[in-house]
C-alpha positions in Angstrom: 98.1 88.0 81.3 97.4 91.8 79.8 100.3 94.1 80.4 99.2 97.5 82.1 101.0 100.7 83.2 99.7 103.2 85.6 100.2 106.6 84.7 99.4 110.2 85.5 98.4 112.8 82.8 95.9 115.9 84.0 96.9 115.4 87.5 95.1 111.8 87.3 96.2 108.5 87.6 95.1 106.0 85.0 95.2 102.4 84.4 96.3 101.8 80.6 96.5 99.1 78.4 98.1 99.0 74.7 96.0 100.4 72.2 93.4 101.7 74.7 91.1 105.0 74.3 91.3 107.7 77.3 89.3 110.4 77.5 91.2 113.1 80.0 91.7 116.7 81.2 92.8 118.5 78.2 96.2 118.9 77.5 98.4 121.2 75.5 99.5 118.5 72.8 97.8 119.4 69.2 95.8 116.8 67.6 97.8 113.8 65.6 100.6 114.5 67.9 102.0 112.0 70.7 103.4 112.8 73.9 105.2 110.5 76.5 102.7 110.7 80.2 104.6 110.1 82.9 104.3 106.4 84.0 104.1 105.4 88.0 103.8 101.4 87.5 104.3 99.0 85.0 107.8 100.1 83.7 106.6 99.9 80.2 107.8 102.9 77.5 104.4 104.8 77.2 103.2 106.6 74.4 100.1 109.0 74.2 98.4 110.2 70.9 96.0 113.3 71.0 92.9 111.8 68.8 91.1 114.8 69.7 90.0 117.8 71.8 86.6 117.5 73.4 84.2 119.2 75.9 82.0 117.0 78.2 78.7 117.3 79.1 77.4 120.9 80.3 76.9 120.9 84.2 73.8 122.6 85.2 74.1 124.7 88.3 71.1 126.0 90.3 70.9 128.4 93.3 67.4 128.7 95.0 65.8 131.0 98.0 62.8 130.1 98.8 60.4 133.2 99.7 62.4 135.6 98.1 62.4 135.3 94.4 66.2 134.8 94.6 67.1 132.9 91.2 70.1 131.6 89.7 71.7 129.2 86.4 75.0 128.4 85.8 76.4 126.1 83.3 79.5 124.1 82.9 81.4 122.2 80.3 85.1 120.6 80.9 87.9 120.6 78.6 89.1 117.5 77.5 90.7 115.3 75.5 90.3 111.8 73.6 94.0 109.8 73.9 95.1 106.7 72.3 97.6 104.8 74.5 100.5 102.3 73.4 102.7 100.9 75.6 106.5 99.8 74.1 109.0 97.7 75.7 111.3 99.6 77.5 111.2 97.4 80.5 112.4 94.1 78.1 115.0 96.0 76.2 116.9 98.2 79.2 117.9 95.0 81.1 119.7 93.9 77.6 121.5 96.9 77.7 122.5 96.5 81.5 123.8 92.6 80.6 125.4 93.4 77.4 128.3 95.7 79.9 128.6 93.0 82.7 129.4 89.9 80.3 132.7 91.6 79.1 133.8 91.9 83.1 133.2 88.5 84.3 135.1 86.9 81.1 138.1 89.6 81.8 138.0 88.7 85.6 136.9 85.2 85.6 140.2 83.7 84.3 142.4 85.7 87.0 140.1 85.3 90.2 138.0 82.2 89.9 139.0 79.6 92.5 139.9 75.6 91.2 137.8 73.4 91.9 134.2 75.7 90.8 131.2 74.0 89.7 130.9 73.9 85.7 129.4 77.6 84.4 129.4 78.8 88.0 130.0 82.1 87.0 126.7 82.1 84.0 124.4 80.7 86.9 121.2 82.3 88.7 120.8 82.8 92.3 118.1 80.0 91.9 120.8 77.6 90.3 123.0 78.5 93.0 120.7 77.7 95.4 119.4 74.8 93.7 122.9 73.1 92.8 124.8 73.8 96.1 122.4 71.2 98.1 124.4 68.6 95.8 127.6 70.1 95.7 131.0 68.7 97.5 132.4 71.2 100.1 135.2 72.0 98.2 133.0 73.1 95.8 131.4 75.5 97.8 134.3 76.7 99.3 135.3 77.8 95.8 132.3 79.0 94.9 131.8 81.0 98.1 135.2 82.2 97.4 134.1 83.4 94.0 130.8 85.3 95.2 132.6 87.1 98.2 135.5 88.4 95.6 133.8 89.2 92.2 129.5 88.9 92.0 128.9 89.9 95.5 125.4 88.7 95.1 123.6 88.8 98.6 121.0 85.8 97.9 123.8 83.5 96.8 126.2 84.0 99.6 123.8 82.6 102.0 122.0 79.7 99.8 126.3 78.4 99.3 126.9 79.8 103.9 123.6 77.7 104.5 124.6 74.9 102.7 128.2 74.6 104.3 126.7 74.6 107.6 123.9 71.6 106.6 127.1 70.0 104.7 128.9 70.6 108.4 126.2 68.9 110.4 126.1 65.9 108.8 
């Protein structure tokens, strides 16, 4: 699957790929230079270079009266400008930075909060581990792993996979 961005130079939206050729409205960037577009989907890093400053095709404007001799040309060229595009990864390397801070916490806090009895590397686990494992897990188990999601990750999707599987472990 090709990675894309959407993003908005000229007061135009455009769909980009890496290493793609744009021509656009022109913009104040001299030639050889790169500037950064602003960038409304994909969450990639983009990067614009200015390959060079164009003018389109002329326009040809007519104005016509019949029966009166009434006459008139106009002509029109637009600005514009030839762009290379390159996307980065921005989106892959900001959630490293965001994980990288949280690991110290849970180590300091896990020793002092987590509750006996937790399932092995509770605290390293997914919401889809969560999920997966507490259909297998014993009800102390949960308890203590409920216990630790309610006091330290807080995280939304696993506090009702571990509540719905206390109340299936409560039916039976």
């Amino acid at each position: 699957m090709a990675e894309y961005a959407v993003i908005r130079v000229g007061n135009k939206q455009h769909r980009v790929r890496d290493g793609e050729t744009l021509v656009v409205e022109r913009v104040a960037t001299d030639e050889g230079k790169t500037f950064t577009p602003e960038v409304l989907l994909g969450g990639s890093k983009v990067t614009a270079t200015v390959v060079g400053h164009e003018r389109g095709p002329k326009i040809r404007i007519g104005k016509y009266k019949k029966r009166t001799g009434y006459k008139r040309h106009n002509g029109y060229r637009s600005a514009l400008t030839r762009i290379q595009i390159s996307l980065g990864t921005a989106a892959k390397a900001a959630p490293a930075k965001k994980e990288a801070a949280p690991k110290a916490e849970p180590a300091a806090a896990a020793p002092a909060a987590a509750p006996k009895g937790m399932p092995a590397g509770y605290a390293d686990m997914t919401v889809a581990q969560i999920a997966e494992g507490a259909k297998t897990w014993r009800r102390p188990q949960l308890d203590a792993a409920l216990a630790y999601e309610q006091q330290n990750a807080n995280r939304k999707g696993a506090i009702s996979a571990l509540e719905a599987a206390i109340a299936a472990k409560e039916d039976q």
